[in-house]
N, C-alpha and C positions, 0 to 999 in steps of 0.2 A: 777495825776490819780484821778479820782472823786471817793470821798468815797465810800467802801464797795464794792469797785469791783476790782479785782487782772487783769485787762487788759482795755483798750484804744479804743476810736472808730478810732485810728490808725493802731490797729492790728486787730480789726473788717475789718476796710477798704482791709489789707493785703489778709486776709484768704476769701473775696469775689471779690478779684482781681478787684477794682476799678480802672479805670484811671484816677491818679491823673495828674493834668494839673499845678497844681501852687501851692505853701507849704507858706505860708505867715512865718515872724521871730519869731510869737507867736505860730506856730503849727498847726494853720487853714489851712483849701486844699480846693482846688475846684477840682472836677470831675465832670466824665460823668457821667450824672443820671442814673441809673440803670430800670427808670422806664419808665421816657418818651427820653431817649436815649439822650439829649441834651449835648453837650459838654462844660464841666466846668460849668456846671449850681448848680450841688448840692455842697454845702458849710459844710463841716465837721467838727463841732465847738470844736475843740482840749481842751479845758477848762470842759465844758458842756456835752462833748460825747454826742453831739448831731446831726442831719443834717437835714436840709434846703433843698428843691430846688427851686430856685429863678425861674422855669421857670413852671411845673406843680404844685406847691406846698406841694407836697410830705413832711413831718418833721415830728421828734420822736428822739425815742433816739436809742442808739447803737443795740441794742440787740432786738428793735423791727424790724430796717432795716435788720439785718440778717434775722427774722423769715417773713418779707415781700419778699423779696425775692426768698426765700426757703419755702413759703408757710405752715410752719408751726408755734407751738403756741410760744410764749414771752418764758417761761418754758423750750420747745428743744430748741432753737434758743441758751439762757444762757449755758444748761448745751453741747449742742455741740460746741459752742465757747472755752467752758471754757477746753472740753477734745483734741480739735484740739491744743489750746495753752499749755497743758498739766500743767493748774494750779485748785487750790482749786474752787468747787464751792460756790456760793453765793446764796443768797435769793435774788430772782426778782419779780417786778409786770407789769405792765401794763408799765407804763413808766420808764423803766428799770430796772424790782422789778418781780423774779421767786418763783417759791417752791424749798426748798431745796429737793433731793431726799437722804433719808436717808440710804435705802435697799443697805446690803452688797452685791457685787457680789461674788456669789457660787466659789468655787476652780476649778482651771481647769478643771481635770477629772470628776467632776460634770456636768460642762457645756458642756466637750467633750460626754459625757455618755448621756445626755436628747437630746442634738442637734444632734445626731447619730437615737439615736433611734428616732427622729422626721421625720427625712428624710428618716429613713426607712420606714415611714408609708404614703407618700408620692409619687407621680407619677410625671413624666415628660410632661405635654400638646405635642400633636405634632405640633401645631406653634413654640414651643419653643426648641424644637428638632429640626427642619428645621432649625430654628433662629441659631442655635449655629453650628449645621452642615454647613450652611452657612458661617459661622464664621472661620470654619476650622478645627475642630473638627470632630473627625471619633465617630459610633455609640459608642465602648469601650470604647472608652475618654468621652463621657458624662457620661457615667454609672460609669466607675473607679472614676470619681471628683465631684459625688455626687450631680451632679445639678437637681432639683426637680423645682415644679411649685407651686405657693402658692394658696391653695383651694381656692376653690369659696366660701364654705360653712363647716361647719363642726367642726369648732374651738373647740369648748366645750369637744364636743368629742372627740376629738385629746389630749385634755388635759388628758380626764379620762382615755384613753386607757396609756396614758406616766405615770400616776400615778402607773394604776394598773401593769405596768410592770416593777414599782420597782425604777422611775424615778424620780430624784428631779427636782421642778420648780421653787420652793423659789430662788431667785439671779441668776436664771438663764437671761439676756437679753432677750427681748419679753414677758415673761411671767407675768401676775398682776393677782389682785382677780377684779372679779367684782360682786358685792351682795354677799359676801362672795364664790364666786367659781371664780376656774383660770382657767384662758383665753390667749390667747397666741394674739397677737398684728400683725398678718395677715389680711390685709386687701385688697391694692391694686393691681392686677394684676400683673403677673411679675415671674424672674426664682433666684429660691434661689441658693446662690453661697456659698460655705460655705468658710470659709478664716481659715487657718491653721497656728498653729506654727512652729516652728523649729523641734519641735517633734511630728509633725504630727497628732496633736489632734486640734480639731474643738474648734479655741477661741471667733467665730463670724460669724455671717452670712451677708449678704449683700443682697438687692433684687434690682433688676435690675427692673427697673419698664416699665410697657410699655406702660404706658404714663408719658411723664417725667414734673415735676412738673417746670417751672422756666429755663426750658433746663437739670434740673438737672434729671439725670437718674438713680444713683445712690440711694440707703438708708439705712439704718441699721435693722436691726432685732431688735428693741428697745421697751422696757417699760421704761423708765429714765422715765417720765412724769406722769405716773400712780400712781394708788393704788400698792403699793408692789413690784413693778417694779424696773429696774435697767438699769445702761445703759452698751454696750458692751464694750466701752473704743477703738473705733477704730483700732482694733489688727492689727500686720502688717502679713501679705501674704505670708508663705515662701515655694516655691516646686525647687526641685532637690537634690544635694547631701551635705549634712551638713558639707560636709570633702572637697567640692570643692577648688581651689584652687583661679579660678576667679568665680565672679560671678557680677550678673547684678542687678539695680533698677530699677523698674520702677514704676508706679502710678498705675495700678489696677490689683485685682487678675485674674480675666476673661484671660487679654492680657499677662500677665506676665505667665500665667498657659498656656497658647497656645502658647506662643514665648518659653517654656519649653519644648512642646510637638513636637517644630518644629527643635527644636535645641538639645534638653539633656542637655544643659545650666540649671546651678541655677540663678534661679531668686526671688529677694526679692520684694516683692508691697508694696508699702506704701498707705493707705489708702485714699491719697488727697496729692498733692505740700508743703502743708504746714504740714503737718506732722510726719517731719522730728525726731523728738523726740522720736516716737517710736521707731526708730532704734536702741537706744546705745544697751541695752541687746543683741539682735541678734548681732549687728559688734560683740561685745566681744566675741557672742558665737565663729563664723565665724572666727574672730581671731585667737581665740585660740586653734581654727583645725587645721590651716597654711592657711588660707585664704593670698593671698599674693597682688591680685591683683582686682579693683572692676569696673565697668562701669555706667557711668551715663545714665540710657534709659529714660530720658522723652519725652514726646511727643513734635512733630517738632514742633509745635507752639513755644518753646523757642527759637526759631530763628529771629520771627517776632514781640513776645507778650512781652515788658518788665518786666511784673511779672513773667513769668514761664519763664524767661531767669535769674530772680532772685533766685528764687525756686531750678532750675537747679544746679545754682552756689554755691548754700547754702550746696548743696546736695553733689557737689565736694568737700566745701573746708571742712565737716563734714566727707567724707571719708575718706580723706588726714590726715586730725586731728589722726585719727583712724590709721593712717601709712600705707595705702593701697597705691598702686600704681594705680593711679587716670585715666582715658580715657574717653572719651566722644560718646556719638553713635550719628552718622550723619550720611545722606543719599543722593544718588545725587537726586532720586524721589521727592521731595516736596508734593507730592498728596496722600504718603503713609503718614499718621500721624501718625502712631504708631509702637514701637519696634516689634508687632507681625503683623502688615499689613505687615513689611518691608519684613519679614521672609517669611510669606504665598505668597508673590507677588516673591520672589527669588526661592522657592521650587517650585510655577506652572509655572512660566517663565522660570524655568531651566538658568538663567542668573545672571552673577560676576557685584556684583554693589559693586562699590570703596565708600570703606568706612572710618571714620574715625581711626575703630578699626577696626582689620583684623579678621573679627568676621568671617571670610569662616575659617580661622585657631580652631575654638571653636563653632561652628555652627553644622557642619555636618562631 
């Protein structure tokens, strides 16, 4: 591992789902370029943490290819590598050298308390009401799970109004100073999702963006990067019953929060495939309710894509570990790609599709 960094441009490669084409005996890979699409063209210098591509010339090191990708700075790029891999972060620059971010994150109730009352001072767009109604969502279900729309305008103020009603921002995620006054890290367009614990308090938020950067659609409510800022730490998504007996995984809170509202089903999100780690605290809680039995729901693509057939698998044999009696969710449709398209395409078709888990038994 190249000094002063607690991960590899091997698990850089993992966590951006490369395809790798060929592992040379020293650790070097060739994959498809992630930029000019060529196959086995970029060279990932296992030694160096660095990459090459021999056909656009695309090269840097680890942690600038994540932040190329994902279109944001050297700085996010480190410190959300470093919280998906769930280790220490580092100082990086330019050529793979960040700011350390030093700001504690606030205690729960803290962060459930300001990110409550944030959303209460917030409205819903009605594209984005159509957007989720679309989705599968009834008017109540948007309003009960809190989904709001991020202003156009008006941050500062947003701040002073959370202030004057009593509300902490210090260590809160999204929140920094800038010229000495805090500002909250609202920027791009999109419908706030708010992600929950086991105990039903707000640990994170998520914006759905609607223009997606990189294909990536997904983002954080984050200051890691800032003046005073912090980052949310990737929380995992939990809605239904904490005492359930089975329950389900899947990879985001939107689908997993609508395959809940189509079933009564608990469902756990985990923030991204590779974020497995989040989970131990929840299984033990889930455990130790008599949680007896758990299912894997990731998206069908683990059928065709060999990382998230890895992802998948990682995610069984971690339940298993945990003593759960282990099943898999598969579907005959192939054009549904998700555990909650599956459910919304069963509930308006009124039709019994064979499944791997006899989910019509714990469905409806």
């Amino acid at each position: 591992m190249t000094r002063n960094f607690p991960f590899t441009i091997r698990q850089v490669a993992q966590i951006l789902d490369l395809k790798i084409r060929y592992e040379a005996p020293n650790g070097n890979m060739d994959a498809d370029c992630p930029f000019c699409k060529k196959k086995s063209k970029l060279n990932l210098n296992a030694a160096k943490n660095v990459y090459h591509c021999n056909f656009c010339g695309e090269n840097g090191g680890m942690i600038p290819l994540y932040a190329k990708i994902y279109g944001i700075s050297n700085s996010a790029a480190n410190n959300e590598i470093c919280e998906i891999l769930g280790c220490a972060k580092n100082a990086v620059a330019e050529n793979n050298v960040a700011v350390l971010n030093t700001e504690k994150r606030a205690d729960n109730n803290t962060v459930h308390q300001t990110y409550s009352m944030l959303l209460s001072l917030l409205t819903l767009a009605m594209p984005h009401k159509e957007r989720l109604a679309a989705r599968g969502f009834s008017p109540e279900e948007i309003t009960r799970f809190g989904y709001k729309s991020v202003p156009a305008f008006g941050q500062k103020i947003l701040c002073g109004k959370l202030i004057k009603s009593g509300c902490t921002l210090e260590g809160v995620p999204g929140f920094y100073r800038a010229n000495n006054e805090w500002n909250v890290n609202l920027k791009a367009s999109g419908i706030l999702i708010p992600v929950c614990g086991i105990d039903g308090k707000i640990a994170g938020i998520q914006i759905r963006s609607d223009k997606p950067v990189n294909s990536r659609k997904y983002f954080w409510l984050s200051s890691k990067d800032l003046d005073g800022g912090t980052s949310p730490g990737a929380p995992v998504h939990f809605i239904g019953d904490a005492a359930a007996k089975r329950f389900f995984v899947t990879d985001g809170a939107l689908k997993g929060t609508l395959a809940h509202v189509l079933t009564g089903c608990t469902f756990i999100c985990v923030p991204g495939e590779k974020s497995l780690k989040r989970l131990d605290e929840m299984l033990a809680h889930l455990k130790a309710n008599g949680a007896t039995e758990a299912v894997e729901a990731f998206d069908i693509k683990k059928l065709t894509d060999e990382h998230a057939a890895e992802s998948a698998a990682n995610l069984r044999n971690k339940l298993s570990a945990c003593g759960f009696k282990v099943a898999t969710a598969e579907w005959r449709d192939k054009n549904l790609r998700s555990v909650d398209e599956f459910f919304l395409h069963r509930k308006n078709a009124k039709k019994n599709h064979v499944h791997s888990v006899d989910i019509a038994a714990v469905a409806v």
